[in-house]
Structures are given as C-alpha cells and as structure tokens.
KOLROGU-360119 format. One line per 10 residues: number of its first residue (from 1); their letters; for each residue x, y, z of C-alpha. Coordinates in steps of 0.05 Angstrom, whole numbers, always signed. Layout:
# residues N
NUM = a = X,Y,Z; ... $
This chain:
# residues 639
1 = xxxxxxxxxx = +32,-1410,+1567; +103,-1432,+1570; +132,-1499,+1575; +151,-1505,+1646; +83,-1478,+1661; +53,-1537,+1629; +100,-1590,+1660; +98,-1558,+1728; +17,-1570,+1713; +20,-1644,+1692 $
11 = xxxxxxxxxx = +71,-1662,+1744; +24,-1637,+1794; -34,-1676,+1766; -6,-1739,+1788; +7,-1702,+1867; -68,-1679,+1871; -81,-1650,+1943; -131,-1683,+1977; -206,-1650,+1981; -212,-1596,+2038 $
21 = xxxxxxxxxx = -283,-1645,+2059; -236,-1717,+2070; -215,-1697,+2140; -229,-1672,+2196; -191,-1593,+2209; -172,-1611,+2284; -164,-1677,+2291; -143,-1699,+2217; -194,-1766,+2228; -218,-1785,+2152 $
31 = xxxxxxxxxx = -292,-1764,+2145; -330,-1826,+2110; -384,-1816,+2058; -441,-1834,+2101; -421,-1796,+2166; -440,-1725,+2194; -398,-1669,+2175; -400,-1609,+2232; -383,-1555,+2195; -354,-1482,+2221 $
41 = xxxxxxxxxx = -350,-1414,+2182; -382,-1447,+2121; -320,-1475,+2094; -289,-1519,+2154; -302,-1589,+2159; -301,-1627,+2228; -311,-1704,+2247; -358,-1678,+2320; -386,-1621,+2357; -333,-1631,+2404 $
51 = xxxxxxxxxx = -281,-1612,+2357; -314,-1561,+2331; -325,-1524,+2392; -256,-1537,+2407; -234,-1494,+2343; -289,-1448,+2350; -260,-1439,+2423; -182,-1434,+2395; -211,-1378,+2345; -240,-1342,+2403 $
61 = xxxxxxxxxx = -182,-1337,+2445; -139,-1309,+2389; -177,-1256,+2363; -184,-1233,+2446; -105,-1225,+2443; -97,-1191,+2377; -156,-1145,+2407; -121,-1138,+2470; -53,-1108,+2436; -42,-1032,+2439 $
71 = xxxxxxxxxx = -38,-997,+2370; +10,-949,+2391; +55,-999,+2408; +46,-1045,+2338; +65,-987,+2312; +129,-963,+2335; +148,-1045,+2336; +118,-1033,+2254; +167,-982,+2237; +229,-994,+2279 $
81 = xxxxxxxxxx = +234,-1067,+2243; +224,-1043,+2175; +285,-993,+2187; +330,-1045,+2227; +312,-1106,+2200; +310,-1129,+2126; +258,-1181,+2092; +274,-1243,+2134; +283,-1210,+2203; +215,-1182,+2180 $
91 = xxxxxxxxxx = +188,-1250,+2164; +213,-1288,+2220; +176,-1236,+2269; +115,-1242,+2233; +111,-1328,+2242; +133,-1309,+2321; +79,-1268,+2326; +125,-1211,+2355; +103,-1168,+2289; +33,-1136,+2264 $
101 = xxxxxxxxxx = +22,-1087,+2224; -19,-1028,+2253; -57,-976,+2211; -49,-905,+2193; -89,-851,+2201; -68,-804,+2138; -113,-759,+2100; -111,-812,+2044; -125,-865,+2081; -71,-902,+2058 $
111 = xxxxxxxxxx = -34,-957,+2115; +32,-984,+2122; -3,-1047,+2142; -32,-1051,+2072; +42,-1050,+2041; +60,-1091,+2102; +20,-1151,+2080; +44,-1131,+2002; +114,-1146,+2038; +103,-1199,+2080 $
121 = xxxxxxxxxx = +68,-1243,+2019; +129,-1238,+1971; +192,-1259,+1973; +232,-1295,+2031; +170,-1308,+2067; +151,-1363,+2011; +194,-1419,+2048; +151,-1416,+2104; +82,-1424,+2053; +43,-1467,+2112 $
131 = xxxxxxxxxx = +67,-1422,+2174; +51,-1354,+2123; -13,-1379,+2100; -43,-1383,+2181; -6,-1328,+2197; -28,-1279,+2141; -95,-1307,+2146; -98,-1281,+2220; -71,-1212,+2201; -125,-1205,+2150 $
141 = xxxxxxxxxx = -183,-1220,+2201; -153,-1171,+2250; -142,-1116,+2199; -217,-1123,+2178; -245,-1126,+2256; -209,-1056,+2266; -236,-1029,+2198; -174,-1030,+2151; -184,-1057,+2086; -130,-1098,+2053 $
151 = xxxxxxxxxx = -92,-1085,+1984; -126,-1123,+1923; -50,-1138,+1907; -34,-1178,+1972; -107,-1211,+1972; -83,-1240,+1909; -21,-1261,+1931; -45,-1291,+1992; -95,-1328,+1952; -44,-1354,+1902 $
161 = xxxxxxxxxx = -12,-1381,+1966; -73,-1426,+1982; -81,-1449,+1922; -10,-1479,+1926; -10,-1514,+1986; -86,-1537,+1977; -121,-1506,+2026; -189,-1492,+1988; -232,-1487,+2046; -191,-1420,+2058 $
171 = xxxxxxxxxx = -193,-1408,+1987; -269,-1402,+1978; -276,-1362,+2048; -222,-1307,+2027; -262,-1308,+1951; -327,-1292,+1988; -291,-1242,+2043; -277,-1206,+1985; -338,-1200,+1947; -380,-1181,+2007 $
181 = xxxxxxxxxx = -320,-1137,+2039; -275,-1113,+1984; -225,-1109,+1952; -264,-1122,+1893; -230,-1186,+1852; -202,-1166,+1790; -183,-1203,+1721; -119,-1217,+1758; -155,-1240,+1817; -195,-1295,+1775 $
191 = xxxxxxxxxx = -135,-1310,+1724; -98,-1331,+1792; -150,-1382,+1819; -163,-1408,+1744; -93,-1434,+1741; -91,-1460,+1816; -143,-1496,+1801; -130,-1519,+1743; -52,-1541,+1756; -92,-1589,+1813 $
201 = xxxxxxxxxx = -130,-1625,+1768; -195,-1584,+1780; -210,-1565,+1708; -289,-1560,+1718; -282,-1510,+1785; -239,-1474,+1732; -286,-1467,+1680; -344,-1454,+1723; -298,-1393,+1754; -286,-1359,+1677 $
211 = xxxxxxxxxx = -361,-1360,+1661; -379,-1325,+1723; -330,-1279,+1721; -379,-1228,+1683; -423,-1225,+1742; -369,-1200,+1786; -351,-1142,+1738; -291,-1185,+1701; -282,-1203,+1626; -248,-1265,+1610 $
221 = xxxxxxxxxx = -185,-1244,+1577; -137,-1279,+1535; -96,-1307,+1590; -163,-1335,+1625; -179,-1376,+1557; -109,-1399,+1552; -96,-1419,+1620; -166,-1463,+1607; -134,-1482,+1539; -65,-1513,+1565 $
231 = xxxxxxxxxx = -102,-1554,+1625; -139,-1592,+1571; -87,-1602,+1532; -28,-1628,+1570; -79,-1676,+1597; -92,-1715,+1522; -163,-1673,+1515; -142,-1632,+1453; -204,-1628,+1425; -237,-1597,+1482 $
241 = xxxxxxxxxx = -180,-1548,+1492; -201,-1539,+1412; -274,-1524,+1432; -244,-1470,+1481; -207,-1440,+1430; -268,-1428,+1373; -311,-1409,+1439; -263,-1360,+1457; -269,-1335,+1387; -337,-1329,+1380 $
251 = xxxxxxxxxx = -348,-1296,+1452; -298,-1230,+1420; -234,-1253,+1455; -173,-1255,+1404; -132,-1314,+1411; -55,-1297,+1426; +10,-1345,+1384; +15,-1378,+1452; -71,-1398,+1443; -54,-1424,+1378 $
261 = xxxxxxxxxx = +15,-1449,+1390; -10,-1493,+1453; -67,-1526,+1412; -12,-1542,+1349; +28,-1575,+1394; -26,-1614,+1431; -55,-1637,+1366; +21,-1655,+1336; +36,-1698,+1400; -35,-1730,+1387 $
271 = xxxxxxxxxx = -5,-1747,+1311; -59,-1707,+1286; -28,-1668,+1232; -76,-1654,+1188; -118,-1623,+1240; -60,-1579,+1262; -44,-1556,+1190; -118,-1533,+1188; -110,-1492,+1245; -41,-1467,+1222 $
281 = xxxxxxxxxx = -69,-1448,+1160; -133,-1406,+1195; -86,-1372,+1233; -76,-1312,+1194; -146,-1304,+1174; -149,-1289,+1250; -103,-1237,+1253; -41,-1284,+1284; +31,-1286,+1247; +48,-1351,+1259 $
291 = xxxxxxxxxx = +121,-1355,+1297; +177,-1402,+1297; +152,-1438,+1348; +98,-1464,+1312; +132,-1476,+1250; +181,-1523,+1290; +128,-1556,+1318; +86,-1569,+1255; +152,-1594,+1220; +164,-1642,+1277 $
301 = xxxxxxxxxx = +93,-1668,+1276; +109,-1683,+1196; +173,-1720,+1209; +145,-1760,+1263; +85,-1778,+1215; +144,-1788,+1164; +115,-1731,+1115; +183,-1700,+1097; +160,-1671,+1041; +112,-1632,+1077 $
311 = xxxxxxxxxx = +170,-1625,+1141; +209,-1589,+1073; +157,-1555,+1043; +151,-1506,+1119; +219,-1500,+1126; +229,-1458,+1059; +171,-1427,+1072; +201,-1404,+1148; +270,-1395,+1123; +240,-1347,+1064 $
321 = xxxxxxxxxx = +188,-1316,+1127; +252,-1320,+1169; +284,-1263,+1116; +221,-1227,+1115; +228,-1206,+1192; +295,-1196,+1184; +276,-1145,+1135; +320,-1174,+1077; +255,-1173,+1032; +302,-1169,+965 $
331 = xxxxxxxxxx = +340,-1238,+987; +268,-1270,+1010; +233,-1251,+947; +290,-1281,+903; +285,-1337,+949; +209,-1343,+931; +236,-1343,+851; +274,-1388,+862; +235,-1442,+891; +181,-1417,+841 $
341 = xxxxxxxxxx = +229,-1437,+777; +261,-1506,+812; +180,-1521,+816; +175,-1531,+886; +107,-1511,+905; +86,-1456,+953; +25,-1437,+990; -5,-1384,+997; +15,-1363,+1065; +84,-1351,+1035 $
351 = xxxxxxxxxx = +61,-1299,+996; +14,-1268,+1037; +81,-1263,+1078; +109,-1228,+1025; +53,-1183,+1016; +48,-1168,+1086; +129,-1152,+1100; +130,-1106,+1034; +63,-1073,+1062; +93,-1057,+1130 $
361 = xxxxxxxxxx = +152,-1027,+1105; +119,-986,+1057; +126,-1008,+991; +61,-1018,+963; +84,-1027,+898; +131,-1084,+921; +69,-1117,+951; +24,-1116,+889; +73,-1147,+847; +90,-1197,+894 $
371 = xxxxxxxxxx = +3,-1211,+889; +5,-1207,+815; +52,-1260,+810; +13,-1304,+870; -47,-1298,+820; +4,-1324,+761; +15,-1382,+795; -49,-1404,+797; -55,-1394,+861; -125,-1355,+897 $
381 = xxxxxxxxxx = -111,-1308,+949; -137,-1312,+1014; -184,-1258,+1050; -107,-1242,+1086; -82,-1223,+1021; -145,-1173,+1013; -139,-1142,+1085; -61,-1140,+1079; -66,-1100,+1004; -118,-1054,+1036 $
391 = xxxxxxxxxx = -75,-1043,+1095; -26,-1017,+1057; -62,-972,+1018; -104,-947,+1077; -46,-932,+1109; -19,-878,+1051; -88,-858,+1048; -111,-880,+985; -174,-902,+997; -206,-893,+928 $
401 = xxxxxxxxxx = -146,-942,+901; -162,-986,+966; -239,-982,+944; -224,-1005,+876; -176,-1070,+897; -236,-1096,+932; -289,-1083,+877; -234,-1117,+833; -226,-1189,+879; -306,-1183,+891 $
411 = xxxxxxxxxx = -317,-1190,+818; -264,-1247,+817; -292,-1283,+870; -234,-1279,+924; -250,-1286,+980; -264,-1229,+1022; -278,-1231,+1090; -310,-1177,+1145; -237,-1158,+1166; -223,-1121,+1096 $
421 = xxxxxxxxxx = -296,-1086,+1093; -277,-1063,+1176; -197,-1036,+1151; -227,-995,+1095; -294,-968,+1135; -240,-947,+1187; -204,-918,+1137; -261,-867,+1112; -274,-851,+1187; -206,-836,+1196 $
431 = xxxxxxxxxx = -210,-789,+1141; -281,-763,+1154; -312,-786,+1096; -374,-799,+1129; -421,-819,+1064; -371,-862,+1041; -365,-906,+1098; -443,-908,+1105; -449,-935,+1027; -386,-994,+1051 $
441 = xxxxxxxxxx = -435,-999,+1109; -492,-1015,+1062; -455,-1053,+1014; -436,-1107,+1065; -514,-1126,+1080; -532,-1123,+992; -477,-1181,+990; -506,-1211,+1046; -445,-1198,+1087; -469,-1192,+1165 $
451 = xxxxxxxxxx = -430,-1140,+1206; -393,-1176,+1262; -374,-1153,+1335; -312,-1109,+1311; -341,-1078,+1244; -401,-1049,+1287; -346,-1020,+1346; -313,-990,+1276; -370,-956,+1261; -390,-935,+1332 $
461 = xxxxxxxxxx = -325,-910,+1346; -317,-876,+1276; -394,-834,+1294; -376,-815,+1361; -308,-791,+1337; -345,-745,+1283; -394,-716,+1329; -448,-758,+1298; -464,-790,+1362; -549,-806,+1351 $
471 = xxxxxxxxxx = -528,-842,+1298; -463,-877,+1337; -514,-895,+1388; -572,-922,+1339; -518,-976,+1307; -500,-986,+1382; -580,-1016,+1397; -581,-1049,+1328; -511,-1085,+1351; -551,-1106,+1415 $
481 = xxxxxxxxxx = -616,-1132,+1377; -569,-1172,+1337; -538,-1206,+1390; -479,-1179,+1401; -448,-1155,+1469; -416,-1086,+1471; -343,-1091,+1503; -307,-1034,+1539; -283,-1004,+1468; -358,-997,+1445 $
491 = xxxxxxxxxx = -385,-961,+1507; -322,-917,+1514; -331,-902,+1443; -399,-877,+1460; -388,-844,+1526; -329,-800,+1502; -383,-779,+1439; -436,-761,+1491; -376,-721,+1535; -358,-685,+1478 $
501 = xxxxxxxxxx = -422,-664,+1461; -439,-637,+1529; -488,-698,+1534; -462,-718,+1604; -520,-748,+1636; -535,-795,+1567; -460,-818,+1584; -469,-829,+1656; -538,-877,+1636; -470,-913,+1600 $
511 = xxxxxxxxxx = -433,-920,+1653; -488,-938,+1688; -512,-995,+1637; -431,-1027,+1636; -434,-1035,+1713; -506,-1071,+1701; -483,-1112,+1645; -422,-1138,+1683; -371,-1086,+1651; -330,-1058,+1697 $
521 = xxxxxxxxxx = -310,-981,+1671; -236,-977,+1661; -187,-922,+1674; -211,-894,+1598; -274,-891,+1618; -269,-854,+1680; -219,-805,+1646; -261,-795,+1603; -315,-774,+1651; -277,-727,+1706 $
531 = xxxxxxxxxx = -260,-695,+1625; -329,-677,+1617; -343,-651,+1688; -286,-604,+1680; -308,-580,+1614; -378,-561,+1647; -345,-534,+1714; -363,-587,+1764; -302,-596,+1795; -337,-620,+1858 $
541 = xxxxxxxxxx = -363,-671,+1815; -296,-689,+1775; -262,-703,+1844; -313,-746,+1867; -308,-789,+1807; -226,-775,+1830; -251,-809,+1899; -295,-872,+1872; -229,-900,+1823; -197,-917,+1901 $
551 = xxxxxxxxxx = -260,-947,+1918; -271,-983,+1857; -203,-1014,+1862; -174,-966,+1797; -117,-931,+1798; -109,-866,+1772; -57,-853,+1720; -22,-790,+1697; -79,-772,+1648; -136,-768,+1711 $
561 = xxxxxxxxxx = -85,-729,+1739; -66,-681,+1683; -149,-671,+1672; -163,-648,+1743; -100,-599,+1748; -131,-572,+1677; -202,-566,+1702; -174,-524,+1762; -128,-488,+1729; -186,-464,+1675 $
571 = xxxxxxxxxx = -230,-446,+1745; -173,-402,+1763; -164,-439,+1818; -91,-455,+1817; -88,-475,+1898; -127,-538,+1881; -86,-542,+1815; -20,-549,+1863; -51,-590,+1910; -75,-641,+1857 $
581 = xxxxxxxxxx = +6,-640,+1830; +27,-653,+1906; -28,-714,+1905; +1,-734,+1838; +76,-741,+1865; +49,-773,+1931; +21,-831,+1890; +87,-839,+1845; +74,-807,+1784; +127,-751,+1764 $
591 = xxxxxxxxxx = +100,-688,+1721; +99,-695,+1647; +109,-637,+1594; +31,-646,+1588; +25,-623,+1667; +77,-566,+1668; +41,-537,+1593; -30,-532,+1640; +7,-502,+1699; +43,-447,+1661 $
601 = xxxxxxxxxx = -14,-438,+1624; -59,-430,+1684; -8,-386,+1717; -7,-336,+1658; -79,-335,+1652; -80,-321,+1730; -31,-266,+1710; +16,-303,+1758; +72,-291,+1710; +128,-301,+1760 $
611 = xxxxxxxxxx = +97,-365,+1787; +103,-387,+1711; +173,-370,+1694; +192,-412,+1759; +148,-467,+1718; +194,-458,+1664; +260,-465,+1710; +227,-533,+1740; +212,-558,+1682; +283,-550,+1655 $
621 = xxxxxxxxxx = +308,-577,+1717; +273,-637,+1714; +296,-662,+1650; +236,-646,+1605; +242,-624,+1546; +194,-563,+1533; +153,-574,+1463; +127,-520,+1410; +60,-515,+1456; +104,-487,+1519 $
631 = xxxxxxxxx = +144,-447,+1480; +69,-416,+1450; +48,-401,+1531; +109,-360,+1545; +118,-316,+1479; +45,-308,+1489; +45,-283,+1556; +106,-268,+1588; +142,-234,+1535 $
C-alpha cells in the first residue's frame, strides 16, 4: 500500500466518526447506554417512537412521489440531459431532484439507469458526498421497487462513499440489499469495505469481513491481506500485522514487495532491525525480489541503530543488484570480485542475485560459475540458489542435467526446499515425461519431504493436461484428506481434464463442489465449460452457461465469445455464428484474428465461399494481420 495511503489512514484515526448507535437519525439527541433504542429498517437508530414514525412517515411519502412519476417522461428528461448537459449539469439535477434515471427495455436487458448511477457516483458529483449519498441511496430503492437491478460497479462505488463520510448504518443495509438482492459482492466489493473500515479505526469489523468473505463466494486476495497488514502497522502493532503476514502465507495467498515492504518498514520504525533483516532475508525463499524500496529502508533502520557497517554492507550489495537489473551483469560480477578480493564480506543473497540475473538472461553457464565460486567462499547456498539453477536449466529443457544438480546439493546437504522439487516436476509434465515426474513425486515423501498446496496443483494440473485425469483427480482427494484447500487453479485444472475427455457431467459435479466450498468459478472456468458443450453439440446448453456469467455478475471476454461463434460455426449454423459476433461488438469487444479464422472457416465449410472472401476483405480492413492458419482456410478452400 502506498505511503499516502497509510498517512491518509493514521490521520484519520485521530478524526474517528462517531458510531451510527450514539444518536438519534431525526433528531440528533445522544442515545445514553441505559436508554431504549427504537430502531427502523434494522440499521436506524432513534431516541422515541415518535421519531421513528416520523421517519417511517417521511420514507413513505417519498417513495409515493418517485412511484407517482411517469417513466416515459424520466426518460426523455434521461436522455435529453445526457446530450445537453455535461457531468455537473448532470449532477446538480440529480441533488434537485429534477433527474432519475428510468429503465430500458432492450433485448439484453441492459439500462441506461444502470450506467446512470455508474455516472452519477464518479467524478464531479464527489463534492457533494452527503447530498450524493441520500440522493443515490433513494435512486437505488426506486430502481429495485420497479425491478431494475443496479451495476455491481456503482454499488461499490456508492458504498465506498459511505464508508467515507461514516454512515455505517447505510453501509450494513446496502451490504445485506446486496446479498439477498444482487449484485452479488465481489473481491472488489469486500477489498472496498476492508479499507473503509479499517482507515476509521475499525480494524476488528475488518478482519471479521476477510474471514467471511469465503462464505459469500470471495477469496481473500493479496490486496485484502495487505490492506489488514498496513492498519496494524501504522498503528505501532507490527507484530500483529507480522501474524497477518505468515497467516496469509500459510492460508495459499502469496505475499506482494508492498506485503513485505510495509512490515520492513513498520519493524525499522519500531528499531527492530534484527527482526526486519530476518524477514528481508526470507524473502526470496518466498518467491519476492526484494526492491529498492526495501533496501533503503533496511539501510535507514541500520543507520538509525548506528550499524553502518551493516547500512554499507546493503548498499554494495543493491548497487551490485542495482547492475544486475540494469542488465550490466559483466560490470556487477566484477563488482562482486572485487569486493570479494578487498575482503568485504557478502551474503548470500548477492549471489543468488547473480545466479538469478545470469539465469534469466540465459546464460546458464554464467550462473554456475557464479555458484561455484559462492561455494568457494565458504558460503552454503540457499534453497533460492537450488530453485534458481533448476530454473534455468528447466527452462532449456535439460531436465536430466536439472535432475542431477539436485541429487548433487541433496548429497551435500543444501538445503532444498518444496519449491525446487515443484520447478523440476513441472518440468517433466511440461515435457510429458509422465514416469519421471511420478518417481520426483515419490522421492519427496522417502526424504520425508511433504507435498505442499502448490506441488500437488503441479501435479494436478500436469495429469489433467496429459489426459491422465483418474489419476489428476485421485491426488486431487489425497490433497483434501491432507488438509489442504483446492483454489481456482486446482479445480480448473481438473474441470478442463474432465472437458477434454468428454467427461462433462464429472466436471459440472466440479463446478458444482467450488460454488459449495465458497469458490466462485471464474471466467476460465466457465470458458472452459461452454468449450465442452460445443464440442458435444449442445449449443442450447453452451448459451445458457452464456446467460448465467450476467447473472453471476461475470463478464464475458473475447475467448467465451470466440468459443460460441466456433461451436456454431462447426453446427453449420453460421446465422447464430453472426449474431453471436453482433453480441460480441455490442458489449465492446472488437474481432480478433482468432474470430475472423472460425468465421472464414465456417463459411468455407458452409460452402459460402463468397461470404468468406468478404471475411478476408474485413479482416484486412480492420487492421489485422492474417496469420499462417488464415492463409491455410483460403488456399484450402477458395482457391
């Protein structure tokens, strides 16, 4: 999270908005601990009956005029403004209640209201947050009296908007309007209350929203933990936000630079460098290239706990890293001689730095010597020197020389973690050496090695890939009996094996098991599935999958799009095939080469051959390049 994020959070903490339960809603009067609280609509605190009925009364009286307006006339006010007027015209109609958006009835049920409120949430309308809020709030109940349900995007937004200015009560009542009413909340959704609620001080109401996010479909993602992370720490509780960070970790989440990065410099401020070295130093067995950033940081922590040895010892190790991403690797290994002969001591993240820049720009041979002379030095390598090596060598597709590195470090004792075993198994799967990854497989449990979370989706993914999709769906219980919980990757993995194999009901029990397990399918997965019903013909089927991605609150991309134009095209049914294009342009998406290679296609196998010369022509006209597989359709059919 970046810095003004987390001073815009502490300078709220000390301008905390009072609760929504301290006052009355009409009447402001403070309620006291020991009095009755009336409350209205579940979330709307008042000091008497009297008040409120007097609410309940205002309510009632509003909703009879928005009922009473004529929709033919919202309408034409709708779509006169938005051609005469621009954004604060718009806006200032809206707060005079001159303005409502009205819905549409198109085939697609899509509204101009719904990109109305989109509109109205954004934007100029923000200096008028209190006026918008009560306003927008209004418009929302009337859309959903008259049956129009509301964008997820301007939900959001709107929600966002409470959280700023407090209003919790509204807050909670929207949250629940949308679980019981749609639109379904999203990662987004939750990311978007986490931090309001967090930036007011409300850390626990945070924390209890990330763990139930599962049961509304949502994963905790890497900007949920770190949001979490920062509110701890720019409030002096490090060590909690340190707790998040090996939680996040252990529940499959990979931290980000800016997780590890926040925590450094929490711990630094704190004067805790030693515990902020630690961290630095675990950083790469994580997968994380540690930045400047944090390298500044760290060096800052040493000279404010007067360590300048230490402060000196980073610095030429950034400054020889610093060359390294530059990609003068001849000038940063002369560097590392250099400091090497003075006898200024290195670690061994300098090297692995080394290893890893020579690796990446493909000189393996580079890489080992650089390793050869780490072990010279009297230095061990880490398990990131192992997974780095084996990168390299996985990636020119040695595998046997890759196989034989590791044998050679097991039998020195270096360490070598779950990562390396995962990069080579991936390796053999890659190359369809099936036996070969089974016997790594094996291997790991003789040395007592315990497959983790991402070494079992490796193997999944690398069965179903291969056709071997029993056996990808055996490791997939023994994964479960160990504890583990399958992500999106896993049961993708295992769906698109079963689609391929013509298993489609054993993949719909999948899908089926995600949504049960609080996994909500992504747009893979439902690619994936409209895939198979066009391979077996049911196009009725593939469209209404199409159909549920609206409902579901997905939004089909140019593959979905491209899959149901080929499964119409291969039924010979090229009407549907043009009417799915026409769909695919309504929505914003533009043809691809992928799209005009299954139209001419379908058009010569219809024996349309006119209709796919004209293809051709569009195609050309529209900037695309045409690839080897177009040029294959027309010397195979029209010439």
């Amino acid at each position: 999270m970046s810095s003004s994020a987390s001073s815009h959070a502490g300078c709220e903490e000390h301008h905390r908005q009072p609760h929504f339960l301290e006052a009355c809603f009409l009447c402001q009067k403070p309620l006291g601990h020991n009095c009755d609280i009336f409350m209205y609509r579940g979330n709307t605190p008042f000091c008497s009956q009297e008040c409120r009925q007097e609410q309940i009364e205002i309510d009632e009286a509003k909703e009879k005029s928005w009922r009473k307006l004529s929709k033919r006339e919202i309408l034409g006010q709708t779509a006169d403004s938005t051609k005469k007027s621009g954004p604060n015209k718009t806006c200032s109609a809206i707060l005079s209640g001159n303005l409502l958006p009205t819905p549409f009835a198109g085939k697609h049920s899509l509204t101009p209201s719904i990109a109305f409120l989109d509109v109205c949430y954004c934007g100029p309308c923000a200096q008028h947050s209190q006026e918008m809020s009560s306003k927008a709030l209004e418009i929302l109940d009337w859309m959903r009296n008259i049956g129009v349900r509301p964008s997820l995007s301007a939900v959001t937004v709107l929600l966002k908007l409470l959280l700023r200015i407090g209003d919790y009560g509204s807050v909670w009542k929207l949250f629940r309007d949308m679980v019981s009413k749609g639109p379904r909340p999203s990662n987004y959704t939750f990311n978007v209350m986490v931090l309001g609620f967090c930036r007011k001080g409300y850390l626990k109401i945070g924390e209890s929203l990330l763990h139930i996010m599962r049961k509304y479909h949502c994963e905790p993602d890497v900007f949920t933990y770190n949001i979490v992370i920062n509110a701890y720490c720019v409030r002096g509780k490090t060590l909690d936000g340190l707790t998040w960070l090996h939680l996040m970790v252990e529940r499959g989440c990979s931290p980000s630079t800016v997780t590890f990065g926040t925590v450094i410099n929490a711990l630094c401020k704190e004067g805790n460098v030693v515990k902020a070295r630690k961290l630095f130093c675990e950083i790469q067995d994580m997968g994380v290239t540690p930045n400047t950033i944090m390298y500044n940081t760290l060096m800052d922590g040493y000279v404010k706990a007067m360590d300048i040895g230490q402060a000196n010892m980073l610095y030429e190790e950034m400054r020889k890293k610093g060359l390294c991403w530059a990609g003068r690797l001849d000038e940063a290994m002369e560097l590392l001689e250099d400091m090497l002969e003075k006898g200024i001591p290195l670690s061994v993240v300098a090297f692995n730095s080394m290893i890893a820049a020579y690796s990446n720009a493909g000189l393996e041979d580079r890489a080992f010597e650089t390793y050869k002379i780490m072990v010279k030095s009297g230095l061990t390598p880490s398990s990131s020197t192992c997974s780095f090596l084996l990168m390299a060598l996985s990636k020119k597709g040695w595998l046997q020389e890759a196989r034989e590195l590791m044998d050679v470090m097991l039998e020195k004792d270096f360490p070598v973690n779950k990562m390396a075993f995962t990069l080579l198994l991936d390796g053999y799967f890659g190359k369809g050496d099936i036996v070969s990854a089974q016997c790594l497989w094996e291997e790991m449990g003789r040395r007592g090695m315990s497959p983790d979370a991402v070494a079992f989706s490796a193997f999944i993914d690398g069965f179903s890939k291969t056709g071997l999709v029993e056996e990808a769906y055996n490791v997939f219980l023994e994964m479960s009996r160990r504890g583990f919980v399958p992500n999106n990757f896993v049961y993708n993995s295992l769906i698109r094996g079963f689609c391929n194999c013509g298993k489609l009901n054993e993949a719909l029990k999948l899908e089926k098991e995600m949504r049960q397990r609080g996994l909500l399918p992504d747009n893979f997965t439902t690619n994936i599935i409209i895939n198979g019903f066009c391979k077996q013909g049911r196009m009725k089927s593939a469209i209404g999958t199409f159909m549920d991605m609206h409902r579901t609150g997905l939004t089909p991309d140019i593959v979905t799009y491209n899959t149901l134009v080929s499964g119409h095209c291969k039924a010979f049914d090229m009407v549907n095939a043009n009417d799915f294009v026409n769909i695919m342009y309504a929505s914003g998406w533009d043809p691809d080469i992928m799209t005009y290679n299954i139209l001419i296609h379908g058009f010569c196998s219809s024996r349309k051959m006119s209709r796919a010369v004209m293809m051709l022509d569009e195609l050309i006209s529209a900037g695309v390049v045409p690839n080897t597989v177009t040029v294959q359709h027309y010397d195979e059919w029209c010439l």
